[in-house]
C-alpha positions, 0 to 999 in steps of 0.5 A: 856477729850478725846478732851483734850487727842485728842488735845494734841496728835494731837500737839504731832504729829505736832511737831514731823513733825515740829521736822522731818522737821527741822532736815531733814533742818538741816541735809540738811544744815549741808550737804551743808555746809559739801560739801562746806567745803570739797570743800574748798581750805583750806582743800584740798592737795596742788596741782601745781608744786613742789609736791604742793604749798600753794593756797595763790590766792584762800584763802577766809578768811571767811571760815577759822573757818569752815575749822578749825572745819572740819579740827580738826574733822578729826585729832581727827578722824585719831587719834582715828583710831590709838589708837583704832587699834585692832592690837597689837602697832608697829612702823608703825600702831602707830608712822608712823600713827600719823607721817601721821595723821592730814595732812590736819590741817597742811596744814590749819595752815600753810596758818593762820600763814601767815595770822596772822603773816603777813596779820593780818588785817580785821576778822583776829585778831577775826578768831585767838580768835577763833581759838587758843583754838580750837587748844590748846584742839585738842593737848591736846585730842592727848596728854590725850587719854589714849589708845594712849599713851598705844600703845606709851608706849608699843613700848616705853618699847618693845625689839624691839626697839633694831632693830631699827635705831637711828632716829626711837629710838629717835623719840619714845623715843622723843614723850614719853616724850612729852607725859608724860609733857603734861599730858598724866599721870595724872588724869581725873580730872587733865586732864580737868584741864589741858585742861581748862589752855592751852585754857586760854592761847590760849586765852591770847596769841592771846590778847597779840600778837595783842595789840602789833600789835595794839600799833605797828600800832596806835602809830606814831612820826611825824616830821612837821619841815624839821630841825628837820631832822638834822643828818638823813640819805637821805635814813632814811628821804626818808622812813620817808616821805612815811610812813607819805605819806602812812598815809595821811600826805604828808607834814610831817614825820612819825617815826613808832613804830617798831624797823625798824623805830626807831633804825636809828632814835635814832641812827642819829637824832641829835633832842634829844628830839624827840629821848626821844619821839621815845624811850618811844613811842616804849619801852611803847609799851602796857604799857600805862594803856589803853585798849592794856596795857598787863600787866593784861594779862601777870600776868594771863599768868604767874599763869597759867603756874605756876599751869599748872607746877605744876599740872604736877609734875614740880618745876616752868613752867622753868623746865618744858620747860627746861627738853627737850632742852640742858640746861635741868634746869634753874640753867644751864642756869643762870650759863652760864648767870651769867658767861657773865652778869657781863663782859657785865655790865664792858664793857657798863660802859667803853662804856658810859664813852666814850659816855659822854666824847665826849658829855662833850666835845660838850657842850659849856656851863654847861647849855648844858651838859647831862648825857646819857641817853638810848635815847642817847645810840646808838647816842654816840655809833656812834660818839664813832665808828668814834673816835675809829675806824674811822668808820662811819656805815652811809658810809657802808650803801651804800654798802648794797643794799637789793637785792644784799645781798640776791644774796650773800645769794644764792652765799653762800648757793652754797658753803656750801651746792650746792643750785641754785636758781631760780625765780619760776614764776609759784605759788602764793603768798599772797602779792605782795612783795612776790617772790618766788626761786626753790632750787636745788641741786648739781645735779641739782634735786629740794631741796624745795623753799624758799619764801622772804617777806622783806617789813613792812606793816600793819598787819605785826608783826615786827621783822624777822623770818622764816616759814615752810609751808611744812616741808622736810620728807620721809615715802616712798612718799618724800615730800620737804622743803617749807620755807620763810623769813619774815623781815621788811625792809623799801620798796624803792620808785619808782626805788629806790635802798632798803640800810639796815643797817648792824645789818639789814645785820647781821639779814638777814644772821641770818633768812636765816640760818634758811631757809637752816636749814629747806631746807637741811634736809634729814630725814623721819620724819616730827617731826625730819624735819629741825629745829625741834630741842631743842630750845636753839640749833635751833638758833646755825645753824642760828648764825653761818651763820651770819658769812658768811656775813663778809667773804671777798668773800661776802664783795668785790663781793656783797657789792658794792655801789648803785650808782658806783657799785664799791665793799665796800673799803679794808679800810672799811672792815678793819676798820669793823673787826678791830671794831667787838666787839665794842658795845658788852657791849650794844648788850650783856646786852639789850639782856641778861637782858631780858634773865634773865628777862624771866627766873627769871619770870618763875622759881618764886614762886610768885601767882601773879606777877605785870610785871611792878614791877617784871621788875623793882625790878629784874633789879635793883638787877642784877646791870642793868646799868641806860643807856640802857633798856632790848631789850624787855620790859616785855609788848611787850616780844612777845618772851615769852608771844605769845606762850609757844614757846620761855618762860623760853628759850631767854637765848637760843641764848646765849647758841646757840651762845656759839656754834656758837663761836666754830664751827666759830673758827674751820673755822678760824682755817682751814684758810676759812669759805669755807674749803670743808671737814668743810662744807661738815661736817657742812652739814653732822652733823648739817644742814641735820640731824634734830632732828634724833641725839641728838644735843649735839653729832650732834655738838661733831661729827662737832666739834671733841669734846664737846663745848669750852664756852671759845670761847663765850667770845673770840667772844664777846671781853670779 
């Protein structure tokens, strides 16, 4: 016994040595790596000219989940530091500090959602599995913890706030709510609950994004016979050559499966039965039945916003994304849908018959005739363009040199708002398209900068946005704007001129309204800054400067031919206005029915919805017409199903678009969209003032009154 007892002690005393042993290894470890990630650019401020600027050349991508933790870690610290304040809540020690707090996440997320939106190749789709739901709990730590919201609600109901300026009273009044729709009310039990939801959706919101990735990249049409080129553009088949080239198939053509690709396809190839194999390749888009089909993911996505809705007190997830914005319900919505839907279906039949007479009249034979079909629809528009209008898109294209447009851009900035560029030669960027522009002001100070990326490649979603890495405020120490536009352009060949369609035109204009609403700002608050506004009023800024491209002083002194260099004609200028609302019926119904899509999705009362049906069945019922698809079919409606962000609100553009058909007319009506005193009010009520006044008196105070939704039809030729 006592050699037992000894022996045993004697084991006893060695693992404890071994146990202080390993924990002094571990904690030496852990302080190592503690050190190395304190070390770590990705945690560190920004340095460099311009207050800071995103170290893109010093980024290694395998620190990005050890970042993430430490950079979480110390949030949740900074957050805990203000809700465990001993002192009695104020403005400053709570609503200031939480303003401040978690600056270094910020930082962090910024240069992952460049890496995951246009460099996702490599570890990075695995590192954003990671990551998302680390960063859903994180928010939702925020959101839940009690003493927080105590101090918040304590400011929320004091007297001071009587003393305080409009923008200080909305923010508290703005973060309240926030609160209170996240959860911060509700039980513990619900409360982990909750949390365990939006994890689930970080999750399925990854999976989504990149299997459309997946399927935009691996699905490729390739043309082997020079014929089959008939109708196409030089340009069109020149970008079609190096794609093929760029995927080691240098002796054919490639059409990609991105819109880029597939629209001047569709809208020149005279092969109809390659323009059907483009058309399905592109709208199948993860609904192929293999390992990318999102319809599985999409059904799960839509229960769990629907039990997270109502755990939280809502009727469906559109009501609870709706109470914040200017719609405020869903019924609001489909009223100003259900208005315009029915004039749009009209017009798209007057638009095929126009189609089908042109296509009767080609057929020689019985045997040649067609019926239109959605792969025809953009091929007769534009033969219906030519015969009404005389105009031919293809002659314009010329005009619209890529660079020169982007010059016009500057011009137009300067006009509204006394912006100047210059190339800032001086910082890094994260791919070699990327180039860089200061922004100053009238008198010359430095405003922001502003990042261009126009070129597809691989590992870059599809589409065009804008991004703020650094968002405009002012807490005492001022920090400016740094924002980027992002599009998909087809890169020219050595010494090759780059020639964008005119929708292309239209949406370059459109993102970089987006720009100068985020580098105009001057407010103090980052959560008030640039475009953080309610969703369906974020996109009437960058509506409305689409309005700009076809003003006479950009069309004569910036679209000028690539080879002449002689300014787009009087003749086709005329002939663009005298055609501005041709098409509306094709433009208007492909995007509102997803619209409607989005929104009958989120305000059902089904527990498991089958995307693939739902679309079918909701389609039918609304009288959608057989000749076109929705713009974005339920399985790639990357909108609503990548993030919470654009759910229950694509009808957002048409709401913002109401606006935008006003403020335009109130231009029209001054006799120019360069009027001083209008611009000086845009600025002065629109694009510097955030989030700091509700939206709906920022546009009463522009306007002189509140919006004349007639003018939407007026816009559209209804």
């Amino acid at each position: 016994m006592k050699y037992s007892s000894i022996a045993t002690l004697s084991f006893g005393i060695l693992m404890l040595n071994l146990g202080l042993l390993q924990a002094q290894e571990n904690a030496n470890t852990t302080t190592t790596e503690q050190k190395k990630m304190n070390d770590s650019v990705l945690l560190k401020p920004w340095t460099g000219p311009y207050g800071g600027v995103p170290p893109w050349d010093l980024v290694r991508s395998e620190e990005f989940i050890a970042a993430f933790e430490t950079a979480i870690e110390r949030a949740a610290a900074e957050i805990d530091q203000i809700a465990t304040n001993p002192e009695p809540a104020t403005f400053e020690n709570t609503i200031v500090a939480m303003e401040q707090a978690g600056q270094a996440l910020d930082r962090l997320d910024a240069i992952f959602g460049v890496h995951s939106s246009n460099l996702n190749l490599g570890p990075i789709p695995d590192i954003e599995r990671v990551v998302a739901p680390k960063l859903a709990a994180h928010s939702d730590s925020i959101y839940q913890n009690s003493d927080l919201f105590e101090r918040l609600e304590t400011i929320y109901e004091s007297d001071a706030k009587k003393s305080m300026t409009v923008a200080q009273v909305r923010l508290i009044d703005e973060l309240y709510k926030t609160f209170v729709r996240r959860g911060a009310k509700l039980s513990s039990g619900d409360k982990a609950r909750l949390t365990r939801i939006n994890a689930d959706l970080a999750r399925l919101f990854t999976d989504f994004s990149q299997n459309v990735l997946e399927d935009e990249k691996r699905f490729v049409t390739w043309v082997e016979k020079e014929s089959d080129l008939a109708g196409l553009p030089e340009s069109v088949v020149a970008s079609m050559k190096r794609a093929a080239e760029e995927r080691g198939q240098p002796d054919q053509w490639a059409v990609t499966n991105t819109r880029s690709s597939m629209d001047p396809f569709l809208t020149y190839s005279q092969n109809r039965p390659l323009r059907e194999q483009v058309w399905r390749t592109y709208y199948n888009r993860c609904d192929n039945g293999d390992e990318h089909d999102n319809n599985g993911i999409i059904t799960e996505i839509l229960a769990l916003r629907r039990e997270r809705a109502k755990l939280l007190g809502y009727p469906t997830h559109a009501h609870w994304r709706l109470e914040p914005t200017m719609a405020k319900t869903p019924e609001a919505t489909f009223a100003l849908m259900d208005q315009v839907w029915p004039k749009a279906v009209a017009r798209v039949a007057e638009e095929v018959a126009d189609m089908q007479k042109i296509a009767d009249a080609e057929a020689s034979d019985a045997a040649d005739k067609i019926t239109i079909q959605p792969w025809d629809y953009r091929f007769y528009a534009e033969k219906v363009r030519k015969a009404k209008y005389d105009l031919d898109l293809g002659e314009v294209k010329p005009y619209l040199q890529m660079e020169r447009l982007r010059e016009g851009m500057f011009w137009v900035a300067g006009e509204l708002f006394g912006f100047s560029f210059t190339p800032a030669e001086d910082v890094p960027v994260f791919h070699p398209d990327v180039r860089v522009w200061e922004v100053t002001g009238r008198d010359g100070q430095h405003v922001g900068l502003w990042y261009f990326d126009p070129y597809a490649r691989a590992g870059k979603r599809s589409g065009a946005w804008m991004t703020a890495y650094r968002v405009q405020q002012n807490m005492g120490e001022a920090k400016t704007p740094i924002v980027s536009n992002n599009s998909n352009f087809i890169p020219g060949g050595k010494g090759e001129t780059v020639l964008i369609s005119w929708d292309d035109a239209v949406t370059l204009f459109h993102e970089f309204g987006h720009a100068l609403h985020g580098l105009s700002s001057q407010v103090n608050y980052p959560s008030q800054a640039g475009t953080s506004v309610a969703r369906d009023y974020v996109e009437f800024p960058s509506q409305l400067l689409e309005h700009w491209l076809d003003t006479p002083e950009v069309l004569r002194k910036y679209c000028v031919h690539h080879e002449t260099g002689q300014p787009l004609p009087q003749s086709l200028i005329d002939k663009i206005k005298k055609a501005s609302t041709f098409n509306q019926g094709f433009a208007t119904v492909e995007y509102l029915a997803s619209a409607i899509v989005d929104m009958k999705l989120h305000t059902s009362d089904q527990d498991r919805i089958d995307p693939d049906a739902f679309e079918r069945e909701t389609l039918k019922a609304i009288g959608m017409p057989d000749e076109l698809p929705m713009r974005h079919r339920t399985p790639h409606f990357a909108h609503i199903f990548s993030s919470d962000s654009y759910s229950a609100g694509y009808y957002s553009y048409l709401w913002a678009d109401a606006l935008t058909a006003d403020a335009a007319e109130a231009f029209e009506d001054a006799g120019s969209f360069y009027d001083p005193e209008l611009c000086k009010s845009l600025d002065e009520n629109v694009f510097s003032v955030g989030d700091t006044i509700d939206p709906a008196e920022g546009f009463r105070r522009f306007r002189g009154r509140d919006v004349d939704t007639s003018a939407l039809m007026r816009k559209r030729g209804f």
